[in-house]
C-alpha positions in Angstrom: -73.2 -106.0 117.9 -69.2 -105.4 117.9 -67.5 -102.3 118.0 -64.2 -103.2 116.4 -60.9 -100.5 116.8 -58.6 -101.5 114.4 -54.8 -102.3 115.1 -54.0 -98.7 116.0 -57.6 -97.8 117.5 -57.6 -95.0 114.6 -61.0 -96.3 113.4 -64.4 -97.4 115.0 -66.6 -99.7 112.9 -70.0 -101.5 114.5 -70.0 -105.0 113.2 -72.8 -107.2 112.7 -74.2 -109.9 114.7 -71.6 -113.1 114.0 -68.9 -110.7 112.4 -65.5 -111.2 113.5 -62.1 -109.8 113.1 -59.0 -111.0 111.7 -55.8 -111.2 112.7 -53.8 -107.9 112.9 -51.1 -107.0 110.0 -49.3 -103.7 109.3 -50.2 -103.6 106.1 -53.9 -102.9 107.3 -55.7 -101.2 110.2 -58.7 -103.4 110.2 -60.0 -106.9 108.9 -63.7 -108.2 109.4 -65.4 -110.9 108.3 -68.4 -112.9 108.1 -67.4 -117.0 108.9 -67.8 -119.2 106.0 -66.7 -122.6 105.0 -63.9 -123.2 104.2 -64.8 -124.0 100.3 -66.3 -120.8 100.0 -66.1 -117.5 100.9 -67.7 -114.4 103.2 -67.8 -111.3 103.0 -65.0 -109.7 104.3 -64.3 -106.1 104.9 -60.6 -104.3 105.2 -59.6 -100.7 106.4 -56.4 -99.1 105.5 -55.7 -95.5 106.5 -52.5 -93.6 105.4 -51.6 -90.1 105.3 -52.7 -88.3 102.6 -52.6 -84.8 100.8 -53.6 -85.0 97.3 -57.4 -85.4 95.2 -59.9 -88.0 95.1 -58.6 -88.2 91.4 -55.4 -89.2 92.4 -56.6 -90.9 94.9 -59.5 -93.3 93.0 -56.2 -93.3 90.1 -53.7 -95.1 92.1 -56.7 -97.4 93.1 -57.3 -98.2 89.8 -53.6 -99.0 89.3 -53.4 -101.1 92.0 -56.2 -102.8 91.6 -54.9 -103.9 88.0 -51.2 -104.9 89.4 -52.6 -106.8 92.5 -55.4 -108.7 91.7 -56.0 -111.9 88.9 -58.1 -111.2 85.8 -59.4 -107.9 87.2 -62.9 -106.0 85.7 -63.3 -102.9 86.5 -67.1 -102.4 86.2 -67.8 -99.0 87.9 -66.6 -95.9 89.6 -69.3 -93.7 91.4 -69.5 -90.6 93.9 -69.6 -91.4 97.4 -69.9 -90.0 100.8 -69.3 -91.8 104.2 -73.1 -92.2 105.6 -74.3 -95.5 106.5 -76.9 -94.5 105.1 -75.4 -92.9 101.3 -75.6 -95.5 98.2 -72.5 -94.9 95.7 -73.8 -93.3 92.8 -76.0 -90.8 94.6 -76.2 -87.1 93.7 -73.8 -85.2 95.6 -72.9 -82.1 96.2 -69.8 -79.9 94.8 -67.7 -80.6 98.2 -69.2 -84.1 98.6 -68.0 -85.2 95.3 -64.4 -84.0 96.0 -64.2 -85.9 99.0 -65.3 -89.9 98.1 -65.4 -92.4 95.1 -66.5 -96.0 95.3 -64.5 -98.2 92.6 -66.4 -101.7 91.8 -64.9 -104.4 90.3 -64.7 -107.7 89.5 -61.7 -110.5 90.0 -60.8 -114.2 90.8 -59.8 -115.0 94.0 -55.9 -116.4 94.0 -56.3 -119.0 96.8 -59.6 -121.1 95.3 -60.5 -119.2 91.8 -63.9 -118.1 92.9 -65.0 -115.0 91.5 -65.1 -112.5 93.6 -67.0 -108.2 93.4 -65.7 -106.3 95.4 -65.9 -102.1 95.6 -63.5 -99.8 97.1 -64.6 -96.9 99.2 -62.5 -94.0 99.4 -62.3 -91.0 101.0 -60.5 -88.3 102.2 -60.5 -86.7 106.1 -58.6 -84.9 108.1 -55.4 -85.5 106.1 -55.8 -89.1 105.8 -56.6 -91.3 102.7 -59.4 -94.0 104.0 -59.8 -96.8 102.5 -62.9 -99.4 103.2 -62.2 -102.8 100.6 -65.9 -104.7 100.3 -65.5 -108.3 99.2 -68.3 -111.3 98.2 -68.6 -113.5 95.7 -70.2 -112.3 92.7 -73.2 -114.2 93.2 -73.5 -113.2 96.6 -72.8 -109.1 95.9 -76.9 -108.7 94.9 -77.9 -110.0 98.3 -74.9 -108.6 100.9 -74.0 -105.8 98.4 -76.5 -103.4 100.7 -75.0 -104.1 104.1 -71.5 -103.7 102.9 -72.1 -100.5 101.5 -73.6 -99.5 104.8 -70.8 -101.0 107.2 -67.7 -98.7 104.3 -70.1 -95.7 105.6 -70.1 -96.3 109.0 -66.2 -96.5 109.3 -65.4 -93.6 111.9 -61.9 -92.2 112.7 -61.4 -91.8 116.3 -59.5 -88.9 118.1 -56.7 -91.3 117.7 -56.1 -90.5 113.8 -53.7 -87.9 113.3 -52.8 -86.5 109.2 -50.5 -84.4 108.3 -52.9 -81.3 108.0 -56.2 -82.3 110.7 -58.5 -79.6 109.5 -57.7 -79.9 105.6 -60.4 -80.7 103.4 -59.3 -82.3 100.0 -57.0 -80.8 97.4 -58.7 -79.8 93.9 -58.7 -81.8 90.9 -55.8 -81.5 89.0 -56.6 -79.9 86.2 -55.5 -82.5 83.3 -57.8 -85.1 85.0 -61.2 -82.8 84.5 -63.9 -84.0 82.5 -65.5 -81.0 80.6 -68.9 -82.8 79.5 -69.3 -84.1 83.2 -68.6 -81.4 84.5 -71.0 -79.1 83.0 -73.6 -81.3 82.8 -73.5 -81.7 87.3 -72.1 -77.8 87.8 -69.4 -78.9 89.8 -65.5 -80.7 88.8 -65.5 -84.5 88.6 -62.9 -86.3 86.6 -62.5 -88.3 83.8 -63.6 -92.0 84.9 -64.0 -93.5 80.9 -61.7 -95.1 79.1 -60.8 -97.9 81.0 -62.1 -100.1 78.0 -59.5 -100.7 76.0 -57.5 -102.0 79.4 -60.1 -104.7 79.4 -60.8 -106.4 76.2 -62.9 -109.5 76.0 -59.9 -112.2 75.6 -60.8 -114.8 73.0 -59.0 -117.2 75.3 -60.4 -120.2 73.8 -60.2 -121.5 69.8 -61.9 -120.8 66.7 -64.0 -123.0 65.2 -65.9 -122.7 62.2 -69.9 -122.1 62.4 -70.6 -125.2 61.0 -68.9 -127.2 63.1 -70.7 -125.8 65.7 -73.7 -127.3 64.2 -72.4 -131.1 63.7 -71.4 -131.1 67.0 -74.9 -130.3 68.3 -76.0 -132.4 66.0 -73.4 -135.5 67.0 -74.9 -134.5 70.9 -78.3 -135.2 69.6 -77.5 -138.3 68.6 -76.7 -138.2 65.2 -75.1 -141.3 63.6 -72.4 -141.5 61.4 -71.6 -144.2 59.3 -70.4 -145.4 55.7 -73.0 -143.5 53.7 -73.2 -140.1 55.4 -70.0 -139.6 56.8 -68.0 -138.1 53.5 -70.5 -135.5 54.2 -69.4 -133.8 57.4 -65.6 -135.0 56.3 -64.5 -131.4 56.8 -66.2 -130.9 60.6 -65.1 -134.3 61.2 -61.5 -133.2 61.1 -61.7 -130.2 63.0 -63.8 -131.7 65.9 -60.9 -134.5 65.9 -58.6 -131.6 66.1 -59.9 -130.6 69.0 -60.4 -133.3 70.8 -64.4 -133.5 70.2 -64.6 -136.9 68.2 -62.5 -139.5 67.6 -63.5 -141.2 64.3 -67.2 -140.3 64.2 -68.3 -140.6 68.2 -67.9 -138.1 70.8 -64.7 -138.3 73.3 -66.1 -137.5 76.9 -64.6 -134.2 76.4 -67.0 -133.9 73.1 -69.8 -135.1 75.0 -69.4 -132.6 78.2 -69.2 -130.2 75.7 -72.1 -131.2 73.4 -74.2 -131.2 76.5 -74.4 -127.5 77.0 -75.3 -127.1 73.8 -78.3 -130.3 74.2 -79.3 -130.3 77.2 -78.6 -126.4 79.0 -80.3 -125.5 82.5 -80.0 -122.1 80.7 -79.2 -120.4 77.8 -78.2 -116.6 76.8 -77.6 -114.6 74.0 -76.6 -111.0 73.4 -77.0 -109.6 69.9 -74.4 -106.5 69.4 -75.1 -104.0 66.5 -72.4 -101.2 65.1 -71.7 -100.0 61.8 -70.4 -103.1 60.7 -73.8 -104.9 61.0 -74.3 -107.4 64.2 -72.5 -109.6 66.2 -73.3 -112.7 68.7 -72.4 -113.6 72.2 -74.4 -117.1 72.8 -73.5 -119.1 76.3 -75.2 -122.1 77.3 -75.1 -123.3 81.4 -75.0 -126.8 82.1 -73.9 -127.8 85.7 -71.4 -125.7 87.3 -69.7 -124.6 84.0 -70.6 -122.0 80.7 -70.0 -122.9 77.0 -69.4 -119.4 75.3 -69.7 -119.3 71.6 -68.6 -115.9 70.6 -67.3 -113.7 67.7 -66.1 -110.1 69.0 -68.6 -107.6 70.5 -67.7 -104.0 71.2 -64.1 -103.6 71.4 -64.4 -104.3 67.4 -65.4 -100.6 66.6 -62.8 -99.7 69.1 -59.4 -102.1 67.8 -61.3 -104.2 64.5 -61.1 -107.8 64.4 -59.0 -110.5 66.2 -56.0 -111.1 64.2 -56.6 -114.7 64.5 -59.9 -115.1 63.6 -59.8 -117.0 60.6 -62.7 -115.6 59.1 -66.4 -114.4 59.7 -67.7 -117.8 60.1 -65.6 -118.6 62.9 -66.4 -118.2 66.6 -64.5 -118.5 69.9 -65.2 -121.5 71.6 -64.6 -121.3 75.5 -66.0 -123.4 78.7 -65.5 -121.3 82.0 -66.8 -121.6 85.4 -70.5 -120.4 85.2 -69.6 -117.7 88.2 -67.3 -115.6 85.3 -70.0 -115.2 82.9 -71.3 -112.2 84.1 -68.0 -110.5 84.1 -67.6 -112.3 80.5 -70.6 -110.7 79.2 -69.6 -107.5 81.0 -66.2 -107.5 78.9 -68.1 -108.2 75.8 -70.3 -105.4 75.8 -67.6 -102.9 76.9 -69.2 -102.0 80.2 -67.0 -99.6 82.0 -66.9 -96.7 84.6 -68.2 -93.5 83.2 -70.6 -90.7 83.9 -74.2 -91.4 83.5 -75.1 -88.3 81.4 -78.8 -87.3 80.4 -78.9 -86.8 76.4 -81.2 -84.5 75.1 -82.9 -84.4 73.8 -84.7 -87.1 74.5 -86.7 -88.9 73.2 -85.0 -89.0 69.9 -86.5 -89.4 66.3 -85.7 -92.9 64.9 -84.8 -90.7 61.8 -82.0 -89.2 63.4 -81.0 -92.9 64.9 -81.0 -94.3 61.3 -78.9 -91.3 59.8 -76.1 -92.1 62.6 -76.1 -95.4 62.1 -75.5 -94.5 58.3 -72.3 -92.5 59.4 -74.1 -88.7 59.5 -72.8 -87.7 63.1 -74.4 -84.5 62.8 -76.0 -84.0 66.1 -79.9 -83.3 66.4 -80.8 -80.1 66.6 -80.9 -78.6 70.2 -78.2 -81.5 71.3 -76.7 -80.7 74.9 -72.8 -81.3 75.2 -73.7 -85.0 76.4 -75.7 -85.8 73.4 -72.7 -84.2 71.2 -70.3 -86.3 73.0 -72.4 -89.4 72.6 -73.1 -88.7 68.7 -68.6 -88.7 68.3 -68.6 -92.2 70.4 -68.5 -95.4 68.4 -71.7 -96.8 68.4 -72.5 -100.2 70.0 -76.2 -101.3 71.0 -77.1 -104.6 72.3 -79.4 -106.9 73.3 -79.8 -109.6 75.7 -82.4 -112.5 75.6 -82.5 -114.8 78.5 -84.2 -118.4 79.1 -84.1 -121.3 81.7 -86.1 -124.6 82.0 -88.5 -122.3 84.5 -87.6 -119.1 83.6 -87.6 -116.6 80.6 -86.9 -112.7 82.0 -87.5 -110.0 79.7 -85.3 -109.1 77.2 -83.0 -106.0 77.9 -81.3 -103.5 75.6 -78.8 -101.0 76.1 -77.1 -98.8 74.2 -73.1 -98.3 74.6 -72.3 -94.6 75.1 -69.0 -94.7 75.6 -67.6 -91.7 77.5 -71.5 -90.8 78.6 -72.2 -94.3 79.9 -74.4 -97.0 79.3 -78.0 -96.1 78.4 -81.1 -98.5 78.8 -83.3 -98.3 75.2 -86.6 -98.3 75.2 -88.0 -98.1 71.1 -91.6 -95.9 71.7 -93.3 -96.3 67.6 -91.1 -93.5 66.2 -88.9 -92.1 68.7 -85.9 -93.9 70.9 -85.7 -93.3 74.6 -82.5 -93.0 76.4 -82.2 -93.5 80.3 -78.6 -93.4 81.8 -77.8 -96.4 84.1 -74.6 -96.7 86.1 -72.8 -99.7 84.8 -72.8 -100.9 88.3 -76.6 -101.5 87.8 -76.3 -103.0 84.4 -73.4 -105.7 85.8 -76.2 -106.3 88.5 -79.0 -107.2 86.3 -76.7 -109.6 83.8 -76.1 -111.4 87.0 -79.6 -111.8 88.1 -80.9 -112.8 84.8 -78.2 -115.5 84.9 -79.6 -116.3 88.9 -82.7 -116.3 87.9 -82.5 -118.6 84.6 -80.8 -120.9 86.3 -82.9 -121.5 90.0 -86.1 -120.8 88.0 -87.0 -117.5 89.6 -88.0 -114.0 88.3 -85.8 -111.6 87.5 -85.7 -108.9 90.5 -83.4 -106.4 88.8 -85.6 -105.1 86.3 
């Protein structure tokens, strides 16, 4: 084990066996990483401290910020409580001067130098007048298994008697009071901030085209091996064109592009498919892995009870066609179900009637009688519940299903005869276990994130 100092010896950090450290820069105090090739990427580790005299708000908000000017295709999954411990997890239970003093902002983005994507979570916190700041980097398919040890080396960054603030035995300023959230609030007995809302920053982009439903079909069909020819082909005519249009067919056979294509749709190594339901009925995210790419065949998920439909969407039998490296689905499917940071908030009560479910569902947003202010604040929220169904040639995890709770978080379902259970899960969990279901599916493994 390495003890590592940092550029201006104002922090102490024991690295692990085979860890080294970078190169000194000003614009850090501290980088350390684990060697990889040089295809890939390890997980790395950077320190900053600055001076500092303002809130964790402000403090977690100008991460946000920067995080959405300075990184490529960011997703911010998650923003939790946390304290520097090697031993604290981000999202524990703290108390009132604990959860003044550190945040932990997960998120997802690509990696400008070789497009990989990348999670990574900012630790922050504030001590003696300075602003710390521990960046944690993987991949995303590496975060499950080094996610643990990164978390532990952000807690065991130490400031030496080196590191000198502005105000050494200040603790952190208040929250301001425009950044309280009232709900939250009450429901831990101590200030936290606002964290929702992030949402509408982070649509799912329908980056790839539109094509009709049915010509979804004759192109699965065309992969199957369907033949064409004199007497059958004036039937498909219409698919026909819009396949050549894209690049699909040319005449009646597949163009390799058609055939790469077609394959994820024949012959997957796994397949996935969330089924979204709000007031305007339900809705389909299907993506099917083949090799080291996803097809997505989508129409839009949650962010239509926030902004309606896609302006270009030509009409309810069209879906969004797009092929991305298999390593952004998770994020994808994170987008599409309009996972963001918020407070995990117990509803009661709980369980809850299926009666009352159906009424709200029907537009009565009366809450149940006895409702505390989180199950108020859930019964204003647009509702969105989904679910997702998994399968690979060796693998079939249970299905999972969650219920979108906007401003109170995401809340796992479990249907009990006549009564709904709620149980608030950090989104941070729920990006997790989309990833390892799409592990698992595709190396034929169970799902460990259950």
């Amino acid at each position: 084990m390495t003890t590592a100092t940092g550029r201006t010896g104002s922090i102490a950090l024991d690295l692990p066996d085979g860890w080294e450290v970078g190169p000194a820069r000003p614009e850090y105090e501290l980088l350390a990483f684990a060697p990889a090739p040089t295809e890939s990427f390890g997980p790395t580790v950077v320190v900053t401290i600055n001076p500092y005299r303002g809130s964790i708000a402000e403090f977690m908000e100008r991460t946000v910020e920067g995080i959405a000017e300075a990184t490529t295709a960011p997703q911010v999954v998650d923003i939790r409580p946390w304290t520097a411990s090697p031993d604290a997890e981000a999202g524990s239970q703290l108390d009132a001067s604990e959860a003044l003093s550190g945040r932990a902002v997960m998120y997802t983005h690509l990696s400008p130098s070789n497009g990989l994507s990348l999670f990574a979570t900012e630790f922050l916190r504030i001590e003696r007048g300075l602003a710390i700041q521990v960046t944690a980097t993987a991949t995303v398919q590496q975060w499950q298994f080094f996610g643990p040890l990164l978390n532990r080396l952000a807690g065991a960054v130490q400031l030496t008697a080196a590191a000198v603030g502005p105000e050494v035995d200040a603790g952190p300023a208040p929250l301001p009071s425009g950044a309280l959230d009232p709900v939250a609030s009450t429901a831990f007995g101590h200030d936290v901030e606002k964290i929702d809302g992030i949402v509408k920053a982070q649509p799912f982009e329908f980056d790839g085209v539109w094509v009709h439903g049915r010509t979804i079909e004759v192109l699965t069909e065309l992969s199957d091996g369907l033949k064409l020819g004199v007497l059958n082909k004036s039937s498909y005519a219409e698919q026909l064109r819009e396949l050549e249009a894209l690049e699909f067919v040319r005449g009646t056979r597949l163009t390799e592009l058609g055939e790469a294509v077609g394959a994820h749709l024949t012959d997957p190594q796994a397949s996935y498919r969330i089924t979204g339901l709000d007031s305007g009925g339900e809705s389909w995210f299907q993506a099917w892995a083949h090799g080291p790419t996803a097809l997505i065949v989508a129409e839009p998920g949650y962010h239509r009870v926030l902004d309606g439909q896609p302006a270009d969407r030509p009409s309810n039998e069209h879906f969004n066609l797009q092929l991305v490296p298999l390593p952004q689905l998770s994020t994808l499917m994170a987008r599409w179900v309009g996972l963001q940071p918020a407070w995990n908030l117990a509803l009661l009560p709980n369980p809850l009637p299926v009666d009352d479910l159906a009424r709200g569902w029907l537009g009565d947003r009366m809450p149940p009688e006895g409702s505390n202010a989180a199950m108020k604040a859930f019964w204003d929220e647009p509702w969105f519940s989904w679910t997702l169904t998994s399968t690979g040639i060796d693998s079939e995890p249970d299905d999972v299903a969650y219920f979108n709770g906007g401003r109170v978080g995401h809340q796992r379902l479990f249907n009990e005869g006549d009564a709904a259970t709620f149980a608030p899960t950090e989104s941070t969990f729920v990006f997790t276990q989309l990833e390892d279901r799409i592990q698992a599916t595709i190396f034929g493994r169970q799902a460990v994130v259950l």
